[in-house]
C-alpha positions as CSV (number, residue, x, y, z in Angstrom):
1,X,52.0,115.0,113.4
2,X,49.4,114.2,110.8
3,X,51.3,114.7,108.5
4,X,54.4,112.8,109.4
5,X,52.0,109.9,110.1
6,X,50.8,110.2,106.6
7,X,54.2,110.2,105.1
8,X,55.4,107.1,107.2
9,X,51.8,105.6,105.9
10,X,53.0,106.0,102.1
11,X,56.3,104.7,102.6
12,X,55.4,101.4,104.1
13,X,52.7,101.0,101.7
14,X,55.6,101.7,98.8
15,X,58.2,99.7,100.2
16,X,55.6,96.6,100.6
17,X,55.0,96.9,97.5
18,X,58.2,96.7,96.3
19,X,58.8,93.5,98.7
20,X,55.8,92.0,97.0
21,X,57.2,92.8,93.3
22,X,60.4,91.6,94.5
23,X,59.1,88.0,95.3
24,X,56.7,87.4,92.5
25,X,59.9,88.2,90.5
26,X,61.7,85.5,92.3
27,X,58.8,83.2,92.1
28,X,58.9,83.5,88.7
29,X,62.5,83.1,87.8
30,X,62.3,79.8,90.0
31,X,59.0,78.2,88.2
32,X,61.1,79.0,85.0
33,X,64.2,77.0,86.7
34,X,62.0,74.5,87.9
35,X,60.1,74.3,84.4
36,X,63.1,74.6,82.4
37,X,64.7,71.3,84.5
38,X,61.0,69.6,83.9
39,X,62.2,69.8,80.6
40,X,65.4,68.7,80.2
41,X,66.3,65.2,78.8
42,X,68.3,62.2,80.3
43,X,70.8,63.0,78.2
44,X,70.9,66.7,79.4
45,X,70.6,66.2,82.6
46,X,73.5,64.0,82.8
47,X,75.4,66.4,81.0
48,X,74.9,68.6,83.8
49,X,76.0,66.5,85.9
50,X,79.7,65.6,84.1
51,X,79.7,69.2,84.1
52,X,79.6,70.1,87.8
53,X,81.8,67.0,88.2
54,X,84.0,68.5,86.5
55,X,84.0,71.8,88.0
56,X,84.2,70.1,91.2
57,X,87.4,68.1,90.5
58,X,88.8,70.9,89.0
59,X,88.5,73.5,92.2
60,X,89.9,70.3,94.3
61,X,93.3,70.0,91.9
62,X,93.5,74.0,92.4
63,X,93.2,73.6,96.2
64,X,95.9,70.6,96.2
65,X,98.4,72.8,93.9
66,X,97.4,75.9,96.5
67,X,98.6,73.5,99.5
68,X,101.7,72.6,97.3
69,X,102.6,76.4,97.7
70,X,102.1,76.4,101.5
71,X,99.1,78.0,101.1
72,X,96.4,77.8,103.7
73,X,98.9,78.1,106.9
74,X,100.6,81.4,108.0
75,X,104.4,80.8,107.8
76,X,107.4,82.6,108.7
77,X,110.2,82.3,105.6
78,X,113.4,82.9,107.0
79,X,115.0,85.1,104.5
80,X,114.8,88.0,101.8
81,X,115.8,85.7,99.4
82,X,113.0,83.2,100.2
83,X,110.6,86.2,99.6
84,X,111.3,86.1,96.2
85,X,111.0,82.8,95.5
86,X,107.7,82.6,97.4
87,X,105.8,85.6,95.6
88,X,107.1,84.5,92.3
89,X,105.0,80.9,92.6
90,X,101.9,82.3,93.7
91,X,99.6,85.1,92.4
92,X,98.2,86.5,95.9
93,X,100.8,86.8,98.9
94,X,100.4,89.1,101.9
95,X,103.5,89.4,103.6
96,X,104.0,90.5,106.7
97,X,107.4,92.6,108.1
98,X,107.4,92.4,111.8
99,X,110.0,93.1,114.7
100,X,110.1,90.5,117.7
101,X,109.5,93.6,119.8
102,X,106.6,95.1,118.4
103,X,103.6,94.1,120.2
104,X,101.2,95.4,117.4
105,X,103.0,92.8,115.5
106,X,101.5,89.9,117.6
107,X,98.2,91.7,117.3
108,X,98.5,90.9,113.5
109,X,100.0,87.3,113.6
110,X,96.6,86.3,115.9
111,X,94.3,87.9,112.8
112,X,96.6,86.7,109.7
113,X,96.5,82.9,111.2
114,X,92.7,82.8,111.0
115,X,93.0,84.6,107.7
116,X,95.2,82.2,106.2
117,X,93.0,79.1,107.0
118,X,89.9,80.6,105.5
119,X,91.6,82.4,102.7
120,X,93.6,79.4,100.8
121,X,94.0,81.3,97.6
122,X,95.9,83.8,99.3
123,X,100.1,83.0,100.8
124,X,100.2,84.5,104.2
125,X,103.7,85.1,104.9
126,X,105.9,86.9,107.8
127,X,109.5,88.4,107.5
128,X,111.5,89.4,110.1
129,X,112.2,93.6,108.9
130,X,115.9,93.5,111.3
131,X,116.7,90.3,108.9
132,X,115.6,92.1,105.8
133,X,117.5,95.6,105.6
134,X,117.2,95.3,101.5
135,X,113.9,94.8,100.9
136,X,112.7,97.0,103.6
137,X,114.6,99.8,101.7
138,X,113.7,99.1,98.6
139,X,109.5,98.4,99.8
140,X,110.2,101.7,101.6
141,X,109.1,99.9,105.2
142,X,108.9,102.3,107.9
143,X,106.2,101.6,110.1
144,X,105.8,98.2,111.6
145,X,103.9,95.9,111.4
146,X,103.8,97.0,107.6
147,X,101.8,94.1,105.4
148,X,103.1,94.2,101.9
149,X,99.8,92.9,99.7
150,X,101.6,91.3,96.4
151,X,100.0,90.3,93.4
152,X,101.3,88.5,90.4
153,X,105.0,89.3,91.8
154,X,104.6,93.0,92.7
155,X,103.9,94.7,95.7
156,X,100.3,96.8,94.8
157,X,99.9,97.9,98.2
158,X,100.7,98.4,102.0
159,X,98.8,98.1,105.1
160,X,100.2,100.6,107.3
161,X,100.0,99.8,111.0
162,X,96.6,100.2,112.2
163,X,95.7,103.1,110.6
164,X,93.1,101.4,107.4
165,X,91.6,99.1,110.3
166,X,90.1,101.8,112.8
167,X,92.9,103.1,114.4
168,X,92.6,101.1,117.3
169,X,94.9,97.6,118.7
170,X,90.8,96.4,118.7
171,X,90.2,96.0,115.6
172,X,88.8,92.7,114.4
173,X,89.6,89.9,111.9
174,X,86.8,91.1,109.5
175,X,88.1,94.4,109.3
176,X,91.3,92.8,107.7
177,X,89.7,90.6,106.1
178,X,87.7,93.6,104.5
179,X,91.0,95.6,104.1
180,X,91.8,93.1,101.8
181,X,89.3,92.2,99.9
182,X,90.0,96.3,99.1
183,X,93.2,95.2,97.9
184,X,92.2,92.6,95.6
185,X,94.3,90.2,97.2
186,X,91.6,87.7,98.7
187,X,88.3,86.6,96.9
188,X,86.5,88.8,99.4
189,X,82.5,88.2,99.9
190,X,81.1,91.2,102.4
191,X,80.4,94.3,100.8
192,X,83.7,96.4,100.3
193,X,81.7,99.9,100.1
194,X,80.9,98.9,103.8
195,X,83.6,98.1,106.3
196,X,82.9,96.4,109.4
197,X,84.4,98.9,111.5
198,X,83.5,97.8,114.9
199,X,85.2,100.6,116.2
200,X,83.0,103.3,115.1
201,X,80.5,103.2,117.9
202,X,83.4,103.7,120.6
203,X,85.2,106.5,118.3
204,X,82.5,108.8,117.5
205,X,84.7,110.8,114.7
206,X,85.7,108.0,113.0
207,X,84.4,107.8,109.1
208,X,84.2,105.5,106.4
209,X,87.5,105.1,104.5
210,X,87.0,105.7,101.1
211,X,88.2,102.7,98.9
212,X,89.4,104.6,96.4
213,X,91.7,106.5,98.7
214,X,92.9,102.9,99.8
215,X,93.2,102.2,96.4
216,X,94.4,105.2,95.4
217,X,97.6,105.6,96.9
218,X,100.8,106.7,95.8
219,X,104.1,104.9,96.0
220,X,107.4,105.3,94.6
221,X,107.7,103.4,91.6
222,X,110.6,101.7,92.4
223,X,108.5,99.6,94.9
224,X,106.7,98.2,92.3
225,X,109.4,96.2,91.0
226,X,110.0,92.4,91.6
């Protein structure tokens, strides 16, 4: 017991220390920020300023162009044909192949809706699979819902029903959110090497997927084409 006390003793000590090294580091990198502004010129500072301008106006003209594409809503297209047009003007499309009779398929329609309102650099899309025989075949679609994640006009990867979100009709929008941000296909924020699988406490057996499995996987070339 002593000795266990002892041990917890030494790490609290060492991890306050390395909280109190921590922020005198960021003390420091501020005062040289603050200092360093102190500094500057008129004529810097308003150079500064022209610059954020400008990087402001420039990430408003790239939202406008986004909303041009139908960006920032989730839309049904009505036709294979349209799903070539669509991924060809924009460099990140999820696309979703669903059946009217699949009620996982309205379990993803509720999560890709809030998706595509926070995720504007990203075309959500649905296809009807019974209206699209030829892609289906040729994006070997089996399972539905089946999300075909596309990026700069070929398909990189496939959500396969539930199974990369927790295996459960429960999952949450962060866990596709998360899914992804794995995928490269949304400017994803959270931590990838940790998904938010709220699932785990309710299946006990349930581990972490490996991203580079998710990554990893193998489809027939042909897929990738188009």
């Amino acid at each position: 017991k002593m000795a266990a006390d002892t041990s917890v003793e030494i790490l609290q000590k060492v991890l306050e220390n390395e909280i109190l090294q921590t922020t005198k580091i960021v003390e420091e990198q501020l005062d040289a920020g603050i200092q360093k502004l102190d500094q500057m010129d008129e004529d810097e500072l308003e150079c500064l300023k022209q610059r954020r301008l400008e990087a402001l106006k420039k990430a408003q003209q790239q939202k406008q162009e986004w909303l041009s594409k139908g960006h920032g809503e989730y839309r049904e297209i009505p036709s294979e044909r349209d799903f070539f047009q669509e991924v060809k003007e924009s460099k990140n499309v999820v696309c979703h192949f669903y059946r009217d009779t699949t009620f996982r398929c309205q379990i993803m329609d509720k999560h890709l809706t809030v998706l595509a309102k926070k995720h504007i650099e990203t075309k959500f899309l649905k296809l009807n699979a019974e209206k699209s025989p030829f892609l289906c075949e040729r994006l070997r679609i089996k399972v539905i819902p089946t999300l075909a994640l596309v990026k700069d006009g070929k398909t990189q990867d496939y959500v396969v029903g539930f199974t990369d979100l927790g295996n459960t009709d429960d999952f949450t929008t962060e866990t596709l959110e998360w899914r992804l941000g794995c995928a490269d296909v949304i400017n994803y924020s959270g931590n990838l090497m940790d998904p938010p699988f709220q699932s785990q406490k309710k299946f006990g057996t349930f581990t972490k997927l490996d991203k580079k499995t998710i990554r990893g996987k193998k489809y027939d070339s042909d897929s990738d084409d188009d």
